[in-house]
N, C-alpha and C positions, 0 to 999 in steps of 0.2 A: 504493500500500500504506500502509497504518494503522498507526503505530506507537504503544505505549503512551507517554500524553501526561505529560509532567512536571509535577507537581503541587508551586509554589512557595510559599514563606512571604516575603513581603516583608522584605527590608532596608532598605528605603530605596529611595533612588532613585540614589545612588551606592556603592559600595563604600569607594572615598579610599583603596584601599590597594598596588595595583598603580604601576608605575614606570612600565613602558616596554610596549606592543605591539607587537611584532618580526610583519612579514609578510615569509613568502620564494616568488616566486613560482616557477615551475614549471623555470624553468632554474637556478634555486638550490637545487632537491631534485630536478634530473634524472638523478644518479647515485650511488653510492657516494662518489666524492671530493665531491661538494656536496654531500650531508646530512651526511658529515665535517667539512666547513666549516661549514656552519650550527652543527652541536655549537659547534664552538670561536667561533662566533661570540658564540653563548648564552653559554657559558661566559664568556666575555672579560665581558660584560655584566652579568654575575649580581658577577664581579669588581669592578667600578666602581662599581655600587653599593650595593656591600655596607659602606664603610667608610662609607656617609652612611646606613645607616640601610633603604637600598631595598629593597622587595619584588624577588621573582623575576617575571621577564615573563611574560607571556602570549604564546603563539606563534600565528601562523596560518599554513597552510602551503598552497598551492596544491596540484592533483595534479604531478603525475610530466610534463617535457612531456614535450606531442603525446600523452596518454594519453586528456582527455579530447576530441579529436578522434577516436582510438580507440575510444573508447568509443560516441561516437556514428555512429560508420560501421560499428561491427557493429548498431547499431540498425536502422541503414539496408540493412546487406544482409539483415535480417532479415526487414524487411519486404517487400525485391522477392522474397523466398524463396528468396535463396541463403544457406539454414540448415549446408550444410557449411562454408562459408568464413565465416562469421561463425562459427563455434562455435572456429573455427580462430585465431580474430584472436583472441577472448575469450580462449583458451587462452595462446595468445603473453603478453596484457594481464597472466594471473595470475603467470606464467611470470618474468615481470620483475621484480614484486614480492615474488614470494617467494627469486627468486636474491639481489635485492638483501637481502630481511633477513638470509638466510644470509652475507651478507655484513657488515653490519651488528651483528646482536647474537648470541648465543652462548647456552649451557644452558637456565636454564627463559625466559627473558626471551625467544627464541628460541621455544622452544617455545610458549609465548603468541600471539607474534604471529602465526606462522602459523598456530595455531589459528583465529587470529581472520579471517587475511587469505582462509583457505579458509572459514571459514561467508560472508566479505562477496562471495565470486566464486559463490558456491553459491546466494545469492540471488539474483545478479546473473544468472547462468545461466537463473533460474527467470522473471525477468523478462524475457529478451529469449525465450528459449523464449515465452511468453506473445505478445511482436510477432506471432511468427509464424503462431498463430491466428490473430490479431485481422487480420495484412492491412496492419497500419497503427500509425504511434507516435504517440499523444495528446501533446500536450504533458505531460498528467502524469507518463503513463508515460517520456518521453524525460525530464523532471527526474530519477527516479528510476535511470535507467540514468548520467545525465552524474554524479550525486552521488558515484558509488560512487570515482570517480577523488581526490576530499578526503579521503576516506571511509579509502581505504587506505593514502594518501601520512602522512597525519596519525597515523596506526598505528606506520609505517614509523619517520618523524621522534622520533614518543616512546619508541622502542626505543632508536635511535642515541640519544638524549640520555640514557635511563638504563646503556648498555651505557656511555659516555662518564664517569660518573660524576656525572650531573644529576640529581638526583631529579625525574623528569617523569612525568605522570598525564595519559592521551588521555581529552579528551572529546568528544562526539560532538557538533556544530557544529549537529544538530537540536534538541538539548535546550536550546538558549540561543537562537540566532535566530530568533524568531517571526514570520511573514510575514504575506501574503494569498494569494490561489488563484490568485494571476495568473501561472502555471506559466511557467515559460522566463525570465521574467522578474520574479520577483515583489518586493513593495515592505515591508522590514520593519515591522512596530507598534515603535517605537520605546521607548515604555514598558514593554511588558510585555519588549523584549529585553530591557530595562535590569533588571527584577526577575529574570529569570532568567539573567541576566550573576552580579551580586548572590549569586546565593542560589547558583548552580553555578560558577564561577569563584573570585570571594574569597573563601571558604574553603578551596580548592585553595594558596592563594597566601599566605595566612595560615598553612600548616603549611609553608611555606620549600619547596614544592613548582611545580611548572613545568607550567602548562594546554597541551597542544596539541590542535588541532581546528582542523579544515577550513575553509578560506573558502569563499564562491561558494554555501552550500548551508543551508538552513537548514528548517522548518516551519510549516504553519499550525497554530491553536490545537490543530485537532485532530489533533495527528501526521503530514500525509502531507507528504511529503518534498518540497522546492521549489528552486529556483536562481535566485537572485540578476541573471542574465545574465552571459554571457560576461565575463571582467574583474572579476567580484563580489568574489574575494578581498579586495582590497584595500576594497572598501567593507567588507565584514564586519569587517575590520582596525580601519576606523576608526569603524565603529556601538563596536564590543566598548571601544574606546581612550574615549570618549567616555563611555559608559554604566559606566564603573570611572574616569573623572577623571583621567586617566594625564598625566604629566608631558610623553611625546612618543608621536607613532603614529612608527615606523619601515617604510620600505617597500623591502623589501631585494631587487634586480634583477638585471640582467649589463650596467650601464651604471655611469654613476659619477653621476650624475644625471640632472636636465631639461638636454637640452643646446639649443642654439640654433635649431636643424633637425633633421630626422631624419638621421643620420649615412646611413641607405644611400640618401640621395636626396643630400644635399649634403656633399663631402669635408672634413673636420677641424673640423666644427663646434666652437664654445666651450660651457665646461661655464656652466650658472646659477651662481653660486653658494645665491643668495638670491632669492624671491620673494615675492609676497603670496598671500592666499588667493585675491584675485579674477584674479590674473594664470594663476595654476594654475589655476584654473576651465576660463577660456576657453581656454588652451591643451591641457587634457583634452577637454572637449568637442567641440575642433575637431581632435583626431586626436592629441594627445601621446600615443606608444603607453608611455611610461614610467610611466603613472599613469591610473588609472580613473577616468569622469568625476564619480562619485557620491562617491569617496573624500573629497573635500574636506568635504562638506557638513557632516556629524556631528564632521568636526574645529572648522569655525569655528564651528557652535552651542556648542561648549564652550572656542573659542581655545585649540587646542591647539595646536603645531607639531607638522608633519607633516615627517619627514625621508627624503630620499632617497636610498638608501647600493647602491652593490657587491657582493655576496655574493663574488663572486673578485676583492676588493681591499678590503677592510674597512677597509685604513687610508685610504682615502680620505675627504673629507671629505663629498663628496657635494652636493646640494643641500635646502637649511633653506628651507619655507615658513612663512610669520607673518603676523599680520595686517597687520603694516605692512610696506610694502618698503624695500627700505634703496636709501641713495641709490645714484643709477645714474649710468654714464659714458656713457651712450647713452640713443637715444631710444626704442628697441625691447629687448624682454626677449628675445624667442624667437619662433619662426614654426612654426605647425604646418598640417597638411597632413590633410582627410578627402577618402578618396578613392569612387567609386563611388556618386555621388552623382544624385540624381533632381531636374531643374527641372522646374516646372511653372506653365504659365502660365493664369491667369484672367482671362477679357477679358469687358465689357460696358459699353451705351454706358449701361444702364439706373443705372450704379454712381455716375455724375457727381450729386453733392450724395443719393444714396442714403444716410442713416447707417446703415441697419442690412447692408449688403453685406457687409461688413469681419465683422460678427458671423457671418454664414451662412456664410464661409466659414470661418474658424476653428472652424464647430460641427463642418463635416462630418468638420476633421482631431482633431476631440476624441471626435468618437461612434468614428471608424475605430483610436484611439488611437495614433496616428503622431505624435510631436512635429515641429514645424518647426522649420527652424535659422535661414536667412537669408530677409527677407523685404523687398520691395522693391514701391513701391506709385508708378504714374503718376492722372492724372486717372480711367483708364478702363478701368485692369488691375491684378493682382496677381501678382506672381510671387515662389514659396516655392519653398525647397528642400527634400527629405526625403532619409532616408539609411537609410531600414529600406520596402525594397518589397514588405513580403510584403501589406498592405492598397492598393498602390497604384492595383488595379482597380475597388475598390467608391468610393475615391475620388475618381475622374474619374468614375467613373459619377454620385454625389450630385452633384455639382460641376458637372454638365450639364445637371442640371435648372433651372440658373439662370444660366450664363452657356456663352460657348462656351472651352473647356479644348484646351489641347496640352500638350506634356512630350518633354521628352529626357532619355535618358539617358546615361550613361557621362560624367558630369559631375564636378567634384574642385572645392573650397570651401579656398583658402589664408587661413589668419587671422594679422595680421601683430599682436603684443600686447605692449602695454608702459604702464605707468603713467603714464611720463611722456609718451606721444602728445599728451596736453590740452596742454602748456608747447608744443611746438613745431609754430606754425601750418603750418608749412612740411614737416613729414611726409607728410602725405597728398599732395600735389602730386612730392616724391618717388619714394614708391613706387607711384603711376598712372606715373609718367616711366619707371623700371625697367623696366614691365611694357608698353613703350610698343608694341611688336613683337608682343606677343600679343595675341589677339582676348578680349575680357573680355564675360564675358554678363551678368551683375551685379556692383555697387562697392555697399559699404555701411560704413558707421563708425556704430559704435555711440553713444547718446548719453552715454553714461558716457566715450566718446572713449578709450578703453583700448584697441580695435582696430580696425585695419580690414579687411575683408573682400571676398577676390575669387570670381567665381564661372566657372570657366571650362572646358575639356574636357579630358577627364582625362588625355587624350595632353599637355598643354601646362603639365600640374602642373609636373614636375620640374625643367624650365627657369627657370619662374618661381619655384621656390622656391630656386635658385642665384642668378638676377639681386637677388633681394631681399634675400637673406644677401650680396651681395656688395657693393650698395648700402648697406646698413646696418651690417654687419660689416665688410667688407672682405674681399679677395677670399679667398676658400678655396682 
């Protein structure tokens, strides 16, 4: 669906006037008492810098969890044609949000939002009705159904903060994020988001008022509604932080930061306090589920620090990423964990002093648009990893035209990261010793020497990633 498109007058290319970008993701506005908190979070914020002079934040707010998983399995029983039970989930989905405004705001403030939250389920209704002609969900039409969960969380949030006593003004997260068509996943224009950051944003923020709108969701030029991918919040968090010159992106969780391991694979992990940009990279990339892996990027284009904080412990300090890392008592930062991972091998004897090999297979994972993660090259083969199999068929299939291809799956990619790995030769002969007991299908250390990488079955993840927090940490 086509929305009328926002027609902008450039400011510039930054605004300069915004402080801080507060993101809360979805278990920080899963209830009444957590969009309570959030208020008083803003609030506390709006407080501290108000005696220096600071603008009010800009908020972005994830949906409601586990809503847009909702959202997406009434799309899905739409489509197998079970039209009663999905109209029934959708009903539940409105059901929530409107108990919770009633819970939240009061007289006309009240009356508003559910005005609003009933015209956004009435579209929504109209669009998954629609699946059920059609047989099938486009990726268009499935951005447009997943959106709706920003959509009304961001509704919600700006009610709680004006019933709280915040002056807050929703905006609608399409009229500023401008995309491409690459539906389910799509990739923002970064200048034109920035002119319409600019032109809809700071002046929001310039009358002592408080922007909220949805992450994860945003538009192409011409109006129709797109998603970020899974996780987008937080990128949209730090496009918006970056394109207003914000002093910090804030990413607000149910954890107390980046902690060492993932707490429900390895017991009592330590919290980060401090990293770099490129340590948070790879530790997103390779499964940190505390931070998005795109998040960083629009932060370090503009060296911002990105902070990681609590929503149910505020006074925590959290974890601060910077471009530099501060000095470390160890030789490892943290260990992260992608699970569900695809290896694939490429074998040919034709590949020996071949240069152009290396390029033809890289073409087939660039026309199929599947990134590789880890990649590992002998005299006469290549073996990649991927971790998204919805193109994995047309892949082997190109891939056979010119050499011969296997692949396993049910595979898991442990990335051990820390700055200071280049200082100590003797790390990587550790953690191969660690993991001496488990069968490894690939080892690889990057040349920047910041981590190292194992590749091995998914059954044998969770041990190894205790042997190597215990090894480097000490035992849990």
């Amino acid at each position: 669906m086509r929305r009328p498109v926002v027609r902008v007058q450039s400011r510039g290319k930054e605004a300069g006037v915004v402080s801080v970008v507060m993101k809360f993701g979805g278990t920080s506005v899963a209830d009444e008492a957590a969009i309570r908190r959030v208020a008083a979070i803003v609030r506390a914020q709006i407080d501290r810098d108000a005696p220096t002079g600071g603008r009010a934040p800009v908020v972005v707010v994830s949906a409601l969890s586990k809503v847009t998983d909702g959202l997406l399995q009434v799309a899905v029983l739409m489509e197998r044609g079970e039209r009663d039970q999905a109209l029934v989930r959708l009903e539940d989905l409105e059901d929530r949000h409107v108990t919770l405004a009633a819970a939240l705001a009061s007289g006309a403030r009240l009356a508003a939002v559910t005005r609003d939250l009933a015209a956004e389920f009435s579209q929504l209704s109209g669009l998954v009705r629609a699946i059920a002609s059609l047989h099938e969900v486009s990726p268009r039409l499935r951005d447009a159904v997943a959106a709706a969960g920003e959509l009304a969380s961001s509704r919600l949030v700006a009610a709680a903060l004006g019933e709280a006593g915040i002056p807050a003004v929703w905006v609608d997260a399409r009229d500023v994020v401008v995309t491409d068509d690459e539906y389910t996943s799509a990739a923002p224009d970064l200048s034109a988001t920035c002119r319409r950051a600019a032109a809809v944003l700071a002046p929001i923020v310039e009358r002592g008022e408080v922007p909220v709108m949805g992450g994860f969701i945003g538009a192409t030029p011409e109006g129709v509604t797109t998603t970020l991918g899974r996780g987008g919040s937080d990128y949209s968090a730090s496009i918006i932080g970056a394109c207003l010159g914000v002093s910090e992106i804030q990413i607000w969780t149910d954890v107390d930061g980046m902690l060492t391991a993932d707490p429900r694979v390895v017991p009592n992990p330590r919290l980060v306090p401090q990293l770099s940009f490129a340590e948070a990279s790879e530790l997103a990339y390779f499964g940190a589920k505390v931070l998005h892996p795109s998040t960083i990027l629009p932060a370090v284009s503009k060296n911002i620090p990105v902070r990681i904080l609590n929503s149910r412990r505020p006074e925590a300090p959290g974890t601060l990423i910077t471009a530099s890392p501060q000095a470390s008592n160890g030789t490892l930062t943290a260990l992260a964990c992608k699970r569900d991972v695809t290896v694939i091998d490429i074998t040919s004897t034709r590949m020996f002093m071949a240069y152009g090999f290396l390029r033809r297979v890289f073409e087939v994972f660039e026309r199929c648009k599947t990134p590789v993660d880890v990649v590992t090259t002998s005299e006469v083969s290549v073996s990649v990893t991927v971790d998204d199999p919805r193109r994995l068929d047309p892949i082997l299939e190109q891939l056979r035209t010119f050499a011969e291809v296997s692949h396993e799956r049910d595979m898991a990619i442990i990335c051990a990261v820390g700055e200071d790995l280049h200082d100590d030769p003797t790390a990587f002969a550790r953690a191969v010793s660690a993991l001496e007991a488990i069968p490894l299908r690939m080892v690889s250390q990057a040349a920047s020497r910041r981590n190292i990488t194992f590749v091995m079955r998914d059954t044998d993840a969770p041990g190894a990633m205790r042997r190597l927090h215990d090894a480097f940490f000490g035992a849990s």
